[in-house]
C-alpha positions, 0 to 999 in steps of 0.5 A: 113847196118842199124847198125848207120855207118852214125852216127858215121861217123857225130860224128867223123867230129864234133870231129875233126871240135872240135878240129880245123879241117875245111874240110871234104868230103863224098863221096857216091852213087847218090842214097844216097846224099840228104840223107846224106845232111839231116843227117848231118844236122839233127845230127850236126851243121856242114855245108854242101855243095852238090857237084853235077850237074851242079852247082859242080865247083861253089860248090867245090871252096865254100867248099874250100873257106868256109869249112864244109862238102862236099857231093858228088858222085863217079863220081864227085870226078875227078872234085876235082882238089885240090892244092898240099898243100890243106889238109882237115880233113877227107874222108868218102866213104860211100858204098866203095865197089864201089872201089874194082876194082883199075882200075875204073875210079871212084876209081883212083879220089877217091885214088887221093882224098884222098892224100889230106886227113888227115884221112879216113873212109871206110864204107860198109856192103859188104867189101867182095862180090867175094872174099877177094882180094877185100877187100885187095884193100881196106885196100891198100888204107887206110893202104897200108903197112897192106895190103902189110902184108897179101897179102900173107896170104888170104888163109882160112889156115891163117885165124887167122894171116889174122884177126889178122893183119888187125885188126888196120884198120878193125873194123866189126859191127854186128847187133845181137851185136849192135842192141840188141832193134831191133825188130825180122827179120822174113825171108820166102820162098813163094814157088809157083806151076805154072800154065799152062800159066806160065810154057809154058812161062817159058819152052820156055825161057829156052829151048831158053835159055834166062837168064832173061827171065828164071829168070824172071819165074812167073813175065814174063806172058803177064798178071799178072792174070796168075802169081802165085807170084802175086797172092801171092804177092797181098795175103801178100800185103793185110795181110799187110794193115790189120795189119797196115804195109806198103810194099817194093816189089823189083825186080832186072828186070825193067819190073817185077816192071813196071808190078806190079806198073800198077798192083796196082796202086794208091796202089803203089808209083812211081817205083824208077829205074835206071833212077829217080834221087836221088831227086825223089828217095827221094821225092818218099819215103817221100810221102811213108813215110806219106802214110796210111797202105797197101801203096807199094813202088816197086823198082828195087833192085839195085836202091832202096836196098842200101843206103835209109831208109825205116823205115816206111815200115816193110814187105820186098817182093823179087820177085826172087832170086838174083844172089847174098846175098849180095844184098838180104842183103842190101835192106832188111836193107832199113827196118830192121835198127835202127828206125824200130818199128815193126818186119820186115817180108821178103817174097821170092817169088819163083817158085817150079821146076824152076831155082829159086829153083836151084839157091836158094839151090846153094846160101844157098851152098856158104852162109854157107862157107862164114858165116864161115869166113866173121864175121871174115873178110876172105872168099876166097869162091865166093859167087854169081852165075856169068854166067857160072854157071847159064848157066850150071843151065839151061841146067840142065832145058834144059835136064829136061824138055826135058825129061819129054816131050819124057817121056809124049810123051812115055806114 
């Protein structure tokens, strides 16, 4: 994440295109492709081809025809119908956790792809995000005799016979070890007191048990005049401009951001979100990229926290715990990665007595485990709140708020 894998990825396909290979083909989210096309361009003279759209078979039949680097999404690889004796010289997967799970659709066209390869490179910041089975799948792709070797021994017991024998296929980089001119990451949790229509808002949503809307505490007031995180979050945005930085503001609810764009306005970019295409994703952060100090780019977490560079930005906003680290993880690296001039500063908006504090105390649990092991490739601990442990966190509301009200009505 923001540690140069992209760059290392172009430098070894001008290695091999020196030494007479001719083909090679990048395989990554959506979200990333225009990216990846100037990347490359940028930093080599390779050719690139995009293989996407409608225009994909025409595409694909110049690739083979003409050789270069072939830039295409996961679920275009199914359209790659190659001879059996077609070779090219490497496969990239960019983000490949996208294939942990054997059985997707996407991760059969991308094994069946890479029959044809004769080297691959799997690229991630999260080979392990459940559980280290997920990175074994991996590793059964690119060395499947490896992976075979220490299926048996994923168990925390054999963690050094673990890192020992997959260590041929598995080289991790850390940024305190490769980013040692990257300027200070500065990580804050803004906790904020809810006010009366807040916590009507928000007792009412677990008391019904509506997880999004629970989760959603703060954010999901009618008017944002009433949130205490907005409030907060203004605050940091004008701090910002006064120092002369620009702002990322990420949310994982799509309302969350449609409310905060129509809150500042002109201030604002367009939200990225599922729906806006990776072109104006990327038109998106071009004009943000040239926008004065105090500009905010707002996204949804998942659409716009993997994958991009965002360098221009250097305060980090997250507008509720995520259910996951690695996903924390991942956006605040659209920012603090190599480029970045500035200290990044991240804020955690997060409500006092809610859910938030719950999920955050029991995520900080799970992180310590697995920061034991994941620098060394191994962490049987899964490191999420999946749904049954959120519900059991709001019936812990539940019964906590339904004691304070008989204990109101008492008194």
């Amino acid at each position: 994440m923001g540690l140069g894998k992209t760059v290392q990825a172009i430098a070894s396909m001008v290695s091999l295109k020196n030494t007479g290979s001719t083909h090679f083909v990048v395989v990554c989210p959506a979200s990333v492709m225009i990216n990846w096309c100037r990347e490359i361009e940028r930093f080599s003279l390779l050719s690139v081809i995009k293989v996407h759209g409608t225009t994909k078979q025409a595409a694909i039949r110049e690739w083979m025809d003409k050789g270069g680097v072939a830039v295409t999404t996961y679920e275009t690889t199914s359209f790659f119908s190659l001879p059996d004796d077609f070779r090219f010289g490497m496969l990239v997967v960019d983000e490949a956790h996208y294939i942990k799970n054997p059985s997707a659709k996407r991760s059969v066209s991308v094994r069946k792809l890479s029959e044809h390869a004769d080297r691959m490179l799997f690229m991630t910041g999260t080979p392990i995000e459940n559980n280290v089975d997920e990175m074994i799948r991996l590793i059964s792709i690119l060395q499947p005799k490896i992976a075979r070797k220490v299926s048996n021994i994923k168990s925390l017991s054999f963690a050094s016979q673990f890192r020992e024998r997959i260590a041929p296929v598995y080289y991790r980089r850390k940024r305190e070890d490769v980013l040692t001119e990257l300027p200070e990451l500065v990580e804050s949790r803004e906790w904020c007191r809810l006010g009366k229509v807040e916590r009507e808002a928000y007792e009412q949503a677990v008391l019904k048990k509506s997880y999004n809307d629970a989760r959603r505490v703060s954010w999901s007031v009618d008017d944002l005049k009433y949130s205490s995180k907005a409030g907060r979050m203004m605050e940091i945005i004008a701090d910002a401009k006064a120092d002369g930085r620009k702002v990322i503001v990420f949310s994982y609810f799509r309302d969350t951001i449609s409310k905060i764009s129509a809150m500042l306005g002109s201030q604002c970019t367009e939200p990225i979100n599922g729906s806006v295409t990776p072109a104006k994703r990327q038109e998106i952060i071009d004009g943000f990229d040239k926008a004065p100090a105090g500009q905010v780019l707002v996204s949804q977490i998942v659409a716009g926290g993997t994958g991009l560079n965002i360098q221009s930005a250097s305060v980090v906003i997250i507008c509720e715990p995520q259910l996951k680290p690695s996903i924390e993880s991942q956006s605040i690296s659209r920012a603090y990665r190599m480029g970045q001039a500035r200290n990044v500063l991240v804020y955690r908006l997060l409500a006092s007595n809610t859910v938030d504090e719950r999920v955050t105390d029991l995520l900080e649990e799970k992180q310590t485990v697995f920061d034991a092991f994941a620098d060394k490739s191994v962490a049987a601990q899964k490191v999420e709140v999946d749904k049954k442990t959120f519900g059991n966190i709001i019936q812990e509301e539940i019964d906590r708020i339904n004691g304070e009200r008989k204990s109101k009505v008492k008194d």
